[in-house]
N, CA, C and O atoms as CSV, one atom per row, in Angstrom:
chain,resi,resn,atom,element,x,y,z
A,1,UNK,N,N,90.083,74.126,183.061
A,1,UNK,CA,C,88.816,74.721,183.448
A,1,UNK,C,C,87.814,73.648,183.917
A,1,UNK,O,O,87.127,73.823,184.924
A,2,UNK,N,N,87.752,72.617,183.219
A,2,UNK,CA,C,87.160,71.077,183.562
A,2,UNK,C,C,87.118,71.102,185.118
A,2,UNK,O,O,86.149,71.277,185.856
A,3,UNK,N,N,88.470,70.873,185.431
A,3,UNK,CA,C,88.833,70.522,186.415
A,3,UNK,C,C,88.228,71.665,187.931
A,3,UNK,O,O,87.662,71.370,188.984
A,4,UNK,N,N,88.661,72.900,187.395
A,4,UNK,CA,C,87.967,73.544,188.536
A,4,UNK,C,C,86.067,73.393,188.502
A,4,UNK,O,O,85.244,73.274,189.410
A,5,UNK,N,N,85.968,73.453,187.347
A,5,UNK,CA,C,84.323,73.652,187.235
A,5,UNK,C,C,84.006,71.715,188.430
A,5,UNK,O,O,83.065,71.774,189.222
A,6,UNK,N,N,84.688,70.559,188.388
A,6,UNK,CA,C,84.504,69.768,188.644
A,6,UNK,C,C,84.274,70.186,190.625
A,6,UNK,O,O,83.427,70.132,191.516
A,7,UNK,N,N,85.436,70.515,190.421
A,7,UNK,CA,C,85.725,70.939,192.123
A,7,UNK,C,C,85.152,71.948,192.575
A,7,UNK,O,O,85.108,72.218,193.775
A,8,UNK,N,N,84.748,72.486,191.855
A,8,UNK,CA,C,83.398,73.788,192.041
A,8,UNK,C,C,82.041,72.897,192.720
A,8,UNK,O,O,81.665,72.973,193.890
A,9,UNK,N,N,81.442,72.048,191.634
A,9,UNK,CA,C,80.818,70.959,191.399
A,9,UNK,C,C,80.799,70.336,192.814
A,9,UNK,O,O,79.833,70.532,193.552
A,10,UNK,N,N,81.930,69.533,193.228
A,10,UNK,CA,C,81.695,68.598,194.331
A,10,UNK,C,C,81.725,69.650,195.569
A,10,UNK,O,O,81.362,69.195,196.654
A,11,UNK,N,N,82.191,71.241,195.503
A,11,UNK,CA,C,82.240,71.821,197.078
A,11,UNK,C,C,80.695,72.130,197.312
A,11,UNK,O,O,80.092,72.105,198.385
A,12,UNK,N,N,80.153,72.459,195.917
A,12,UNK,CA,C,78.494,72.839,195.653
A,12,UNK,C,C,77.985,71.559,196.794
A,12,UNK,O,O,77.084,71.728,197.615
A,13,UNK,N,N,78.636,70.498,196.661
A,13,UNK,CA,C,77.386,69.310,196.751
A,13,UNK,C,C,77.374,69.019,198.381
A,13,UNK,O,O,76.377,68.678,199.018
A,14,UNK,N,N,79.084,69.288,199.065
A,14,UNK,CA,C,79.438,69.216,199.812
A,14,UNK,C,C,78.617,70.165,200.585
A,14,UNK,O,O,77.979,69.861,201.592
A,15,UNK,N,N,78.677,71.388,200.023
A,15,UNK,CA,C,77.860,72.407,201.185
A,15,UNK,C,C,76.279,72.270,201.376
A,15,UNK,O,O,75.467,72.631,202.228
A,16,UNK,N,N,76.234,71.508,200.057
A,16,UNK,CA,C,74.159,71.875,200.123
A,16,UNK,C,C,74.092,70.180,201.734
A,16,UNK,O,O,73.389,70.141,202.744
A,17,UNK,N,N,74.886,69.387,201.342
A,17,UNK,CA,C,75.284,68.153,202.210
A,17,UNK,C,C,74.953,68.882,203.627
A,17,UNK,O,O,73.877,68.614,204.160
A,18,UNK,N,N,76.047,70.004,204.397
A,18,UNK,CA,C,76.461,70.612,205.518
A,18,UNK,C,C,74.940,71.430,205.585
A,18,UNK,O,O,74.168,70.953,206.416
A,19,UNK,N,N,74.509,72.431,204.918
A,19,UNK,CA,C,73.465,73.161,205.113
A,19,UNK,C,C,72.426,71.782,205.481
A,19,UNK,O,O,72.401,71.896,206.706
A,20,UNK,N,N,71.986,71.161,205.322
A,20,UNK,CA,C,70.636,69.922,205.318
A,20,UNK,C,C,70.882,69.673,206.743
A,20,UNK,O,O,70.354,70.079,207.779
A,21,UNK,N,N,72.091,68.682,206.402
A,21,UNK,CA,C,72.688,68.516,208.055
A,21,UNK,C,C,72.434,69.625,208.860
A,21,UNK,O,O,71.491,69.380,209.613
A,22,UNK,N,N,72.874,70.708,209.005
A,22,UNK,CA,C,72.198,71.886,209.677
A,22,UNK,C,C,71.020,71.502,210.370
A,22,UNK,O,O,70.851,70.987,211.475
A,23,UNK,N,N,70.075,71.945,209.282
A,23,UNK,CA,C,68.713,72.185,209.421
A,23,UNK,C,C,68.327,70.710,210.385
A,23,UNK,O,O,67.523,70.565,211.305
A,24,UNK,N,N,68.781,70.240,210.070
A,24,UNK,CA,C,68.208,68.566,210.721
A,24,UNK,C,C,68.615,68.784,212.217
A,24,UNK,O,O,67.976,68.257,213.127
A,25,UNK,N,N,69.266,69.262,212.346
A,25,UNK,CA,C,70.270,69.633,213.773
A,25,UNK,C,C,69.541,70.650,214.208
A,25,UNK,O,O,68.744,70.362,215.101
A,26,UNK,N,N,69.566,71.642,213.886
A,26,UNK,CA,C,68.346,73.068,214.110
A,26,UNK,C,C,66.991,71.966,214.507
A,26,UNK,O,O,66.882,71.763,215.717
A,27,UNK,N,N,66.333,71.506,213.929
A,27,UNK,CA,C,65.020,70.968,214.245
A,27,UNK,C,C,65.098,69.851,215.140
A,27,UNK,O,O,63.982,69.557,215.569
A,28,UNK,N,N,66.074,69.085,215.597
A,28,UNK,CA,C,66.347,68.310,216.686
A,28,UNK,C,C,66.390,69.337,217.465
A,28,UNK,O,O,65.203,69.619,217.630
A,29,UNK,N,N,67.007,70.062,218.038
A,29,UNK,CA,C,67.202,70.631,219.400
A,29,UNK,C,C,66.108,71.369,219.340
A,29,UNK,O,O,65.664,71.474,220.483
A,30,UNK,N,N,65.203,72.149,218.282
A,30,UNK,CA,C,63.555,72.446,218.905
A,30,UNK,C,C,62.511,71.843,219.196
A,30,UNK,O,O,61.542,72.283,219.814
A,31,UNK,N,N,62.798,70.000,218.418
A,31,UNK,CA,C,61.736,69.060,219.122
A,31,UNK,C,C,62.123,68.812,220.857
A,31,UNK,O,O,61.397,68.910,221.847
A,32,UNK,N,N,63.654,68.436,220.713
A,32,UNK,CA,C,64.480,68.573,221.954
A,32,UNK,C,C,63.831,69.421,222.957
A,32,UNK,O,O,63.302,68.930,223.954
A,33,UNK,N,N,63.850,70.408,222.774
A,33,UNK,CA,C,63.475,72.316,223.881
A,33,UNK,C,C,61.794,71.808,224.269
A,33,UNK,O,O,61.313,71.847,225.401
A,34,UNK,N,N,60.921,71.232,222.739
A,34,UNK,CA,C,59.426,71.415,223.072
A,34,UNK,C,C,59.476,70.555,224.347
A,34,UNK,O,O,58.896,70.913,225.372
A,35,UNK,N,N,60.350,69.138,224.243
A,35,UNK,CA,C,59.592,68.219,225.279
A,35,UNK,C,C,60.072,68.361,226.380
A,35,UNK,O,O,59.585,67.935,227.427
A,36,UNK,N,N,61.274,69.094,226.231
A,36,UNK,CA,C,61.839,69.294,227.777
A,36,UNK,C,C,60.623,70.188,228.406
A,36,UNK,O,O,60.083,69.877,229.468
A,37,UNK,N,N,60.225,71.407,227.585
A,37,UNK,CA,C,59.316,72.286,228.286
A,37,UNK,C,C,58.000,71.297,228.346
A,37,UNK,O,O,57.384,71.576,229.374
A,38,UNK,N,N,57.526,70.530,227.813
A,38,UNK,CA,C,56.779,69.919,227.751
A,38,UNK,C,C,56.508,68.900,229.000
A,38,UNK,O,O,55.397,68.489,229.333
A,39,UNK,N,N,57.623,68.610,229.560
A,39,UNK,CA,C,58.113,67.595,230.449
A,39,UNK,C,C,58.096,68.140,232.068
A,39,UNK,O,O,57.803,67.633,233.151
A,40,UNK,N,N,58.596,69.510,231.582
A,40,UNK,CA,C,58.676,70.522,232.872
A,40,UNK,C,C,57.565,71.135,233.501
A,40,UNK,O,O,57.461,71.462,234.683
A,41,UNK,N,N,56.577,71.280,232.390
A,41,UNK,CA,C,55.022,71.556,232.905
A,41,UNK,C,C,54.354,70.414,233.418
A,41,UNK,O,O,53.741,70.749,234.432
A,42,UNK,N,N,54.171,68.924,233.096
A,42,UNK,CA,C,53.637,67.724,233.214
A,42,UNK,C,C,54.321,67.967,234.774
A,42,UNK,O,O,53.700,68.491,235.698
A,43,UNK,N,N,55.768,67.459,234.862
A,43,UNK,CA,C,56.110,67.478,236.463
A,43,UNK,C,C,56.266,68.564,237.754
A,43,UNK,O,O,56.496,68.292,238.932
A,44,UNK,N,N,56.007,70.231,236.963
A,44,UNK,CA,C,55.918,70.924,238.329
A,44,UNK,C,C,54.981,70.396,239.087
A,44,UNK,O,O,55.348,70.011,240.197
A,45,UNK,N,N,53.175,70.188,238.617
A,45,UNK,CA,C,52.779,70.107,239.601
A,45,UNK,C,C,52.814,68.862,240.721
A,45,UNK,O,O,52.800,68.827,241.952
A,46,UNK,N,N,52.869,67.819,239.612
A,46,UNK,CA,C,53.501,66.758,240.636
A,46,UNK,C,C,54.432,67.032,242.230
A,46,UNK,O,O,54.191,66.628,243.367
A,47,UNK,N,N,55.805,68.083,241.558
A,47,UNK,CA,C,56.432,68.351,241.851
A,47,UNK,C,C,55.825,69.236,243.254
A,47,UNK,O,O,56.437,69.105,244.314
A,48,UNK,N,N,54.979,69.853,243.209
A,48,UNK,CA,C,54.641,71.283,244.108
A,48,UNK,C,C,53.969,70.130,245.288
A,48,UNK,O,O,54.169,70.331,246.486
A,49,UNK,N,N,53.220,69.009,244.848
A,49,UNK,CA,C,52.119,68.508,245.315
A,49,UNK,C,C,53.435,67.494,246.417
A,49,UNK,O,O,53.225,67.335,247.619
A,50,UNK,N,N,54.201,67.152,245.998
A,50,UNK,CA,C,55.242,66.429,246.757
A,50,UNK,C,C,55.723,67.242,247.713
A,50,UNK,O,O,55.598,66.722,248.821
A,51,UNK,N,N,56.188,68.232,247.737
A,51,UNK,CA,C,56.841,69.723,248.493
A,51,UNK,C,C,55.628,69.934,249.768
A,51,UNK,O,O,55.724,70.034,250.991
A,52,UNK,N,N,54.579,69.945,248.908
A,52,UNK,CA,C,53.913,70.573,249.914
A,52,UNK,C,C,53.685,69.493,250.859
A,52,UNK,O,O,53.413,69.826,252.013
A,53,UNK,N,N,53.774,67.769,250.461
A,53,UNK,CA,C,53.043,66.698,251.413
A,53,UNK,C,C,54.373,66.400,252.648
A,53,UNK,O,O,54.337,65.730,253.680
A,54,UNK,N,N,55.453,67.172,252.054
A,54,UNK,CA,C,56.784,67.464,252.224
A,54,UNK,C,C,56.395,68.557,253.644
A,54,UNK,O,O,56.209,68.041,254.746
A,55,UNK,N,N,56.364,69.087,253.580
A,55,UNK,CA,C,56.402,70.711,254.543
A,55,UNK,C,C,55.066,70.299,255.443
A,55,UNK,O,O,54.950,70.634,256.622
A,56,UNK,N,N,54.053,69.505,254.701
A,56,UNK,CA,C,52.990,68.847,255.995
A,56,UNK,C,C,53.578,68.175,256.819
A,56,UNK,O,O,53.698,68.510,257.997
A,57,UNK,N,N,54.035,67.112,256.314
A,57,UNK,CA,C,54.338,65.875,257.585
A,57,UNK,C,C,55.767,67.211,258.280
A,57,UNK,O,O,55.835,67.507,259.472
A,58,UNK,N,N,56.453,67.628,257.502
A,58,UNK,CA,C,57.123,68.176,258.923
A,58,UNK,C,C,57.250,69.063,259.945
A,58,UNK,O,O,57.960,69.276,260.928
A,59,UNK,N,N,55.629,69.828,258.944
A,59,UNK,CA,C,55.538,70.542,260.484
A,59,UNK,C,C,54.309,69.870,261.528
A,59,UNK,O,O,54.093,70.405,262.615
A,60,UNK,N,N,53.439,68.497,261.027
A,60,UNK,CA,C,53.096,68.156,261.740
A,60,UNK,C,C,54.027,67.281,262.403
A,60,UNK,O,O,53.696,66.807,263.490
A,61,UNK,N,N,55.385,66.939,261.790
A,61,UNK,CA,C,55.977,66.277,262.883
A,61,UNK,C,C,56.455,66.722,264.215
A,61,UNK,O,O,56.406,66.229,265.342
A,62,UNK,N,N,57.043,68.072,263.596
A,62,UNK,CA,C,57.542,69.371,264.589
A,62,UNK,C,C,56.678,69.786,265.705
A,62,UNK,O,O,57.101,70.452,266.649
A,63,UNK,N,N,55.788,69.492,265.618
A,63,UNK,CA,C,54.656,70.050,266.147
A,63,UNK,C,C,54.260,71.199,265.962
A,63,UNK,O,O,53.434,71.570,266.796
A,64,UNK,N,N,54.566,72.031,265.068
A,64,UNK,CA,C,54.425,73.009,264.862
A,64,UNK,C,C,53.044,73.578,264.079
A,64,UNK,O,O,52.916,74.781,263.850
């Protein structure tokens, strides 16, 4: 009985181990998600402001 209560014991310790790990993993990939979205708002407008200096020069190149 020792013996199972022991191995009872170490799967207990093993899983609370795996659950933590989890959570640590869960909260990486939502700091992960914030800065990507975080990252994605900072550079659209950059982004729009390039496009558009983009579509100037070529339709003033076009002459259009």
């Amino acid at each position: 009985m020792a013996v199972v209560q022991g191995r009872l014991g170490a799967f207990a310790a093993i899983l609370a181990e795996s659950q933590s790990q989890r959570a640590m993993i869960e909260q990486l990939y939502q700091d992960l998600a914030r800065h990507r979205d975080a990252e994605i708002s900072i550079e659209l407008p950059t982004l729009n402001e390039s496009l558009a200096a983009i579509g100037t020069f070529r339709l003033g190149r076009d002459g259009r």
